[in-house]
C-alpha positions, 0 to 999 in steps of 0.5 A: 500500500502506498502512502494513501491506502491504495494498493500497489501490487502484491507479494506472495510467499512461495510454499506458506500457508496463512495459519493465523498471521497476526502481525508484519514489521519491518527491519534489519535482517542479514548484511544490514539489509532492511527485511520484512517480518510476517508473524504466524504467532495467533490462535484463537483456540489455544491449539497451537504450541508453535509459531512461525516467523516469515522473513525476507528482503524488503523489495525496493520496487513492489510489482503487480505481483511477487513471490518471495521464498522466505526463510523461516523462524519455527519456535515453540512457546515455553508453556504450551499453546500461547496466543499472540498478537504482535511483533516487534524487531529491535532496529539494532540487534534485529531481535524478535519480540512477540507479545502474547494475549489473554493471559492474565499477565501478557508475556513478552518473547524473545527471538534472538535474530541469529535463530533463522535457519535454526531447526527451533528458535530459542524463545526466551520470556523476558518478563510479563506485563500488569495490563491485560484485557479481557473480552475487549475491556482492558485491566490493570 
């Protein structure tokens, strides 16, 4: 999308299937290159003990319609199945940040940067949030 909303073309990722993307940010990836990150770390049922995350180089032109081969970032969540909701990528390090949802405390996840190409990432919980929401209201 540009500036104003409108679509400019599409990119899709060769041999991914859409489980629950959650989230999509942008950052540094390998050689200081600018990357985008898609986040398959949602569910809703509370099924799934695992997430993925999607990444590849930003393009610098966007066509009608692209398709990427993205490398991939597996991970399981310490305590069993998690739902989460969003994705950050410190523009430094290019470590992964997952929050996960409808816990009475939100945990916040680490994914160190160097985990893609890894059979599993190493996800780390490095501390939980007094805000929580419940049924669409939020509580501290």
């Amino acid at each position: 999308m540009d500036s104003l909303g409108n679509e400019v073309g599409k990119i899709n990722l060769d041999e991914v299937k859409n489980r629950d993307w959650e989230d999509i940010a942008v950052g540094p990836g390998p050689g200081g290159k600018s990357y985008i990150y898609v986040a398959d770390i949602g569910d809703n049922a509370g099924n799934n003990k695992s997430g993925r995350i999607y990444r590849f180089p930003e393009p610098s032109k966007i066509e009608k319609k692209n398709t990427v081969k993205p490398e991939v970032l597996k991970f399981t969540y310490p305590n069993g199945a998690m739902d989460a909701e969003s994705l950050f990528v410190d523009p430094i390090s290019g470590d992964l940040f997952i929050v996960s949802k409808r816990d009475k405390q939100n945990t916040l996840f680490c994914l160190k940067s160097d985990d893609f190409g890894k059979k599993r990432g190493s996800r780390n919980g490095v501390g939980q949030t007094p805000i929580y929401q419940r049924n669409g209201r939020r509580y501290q």
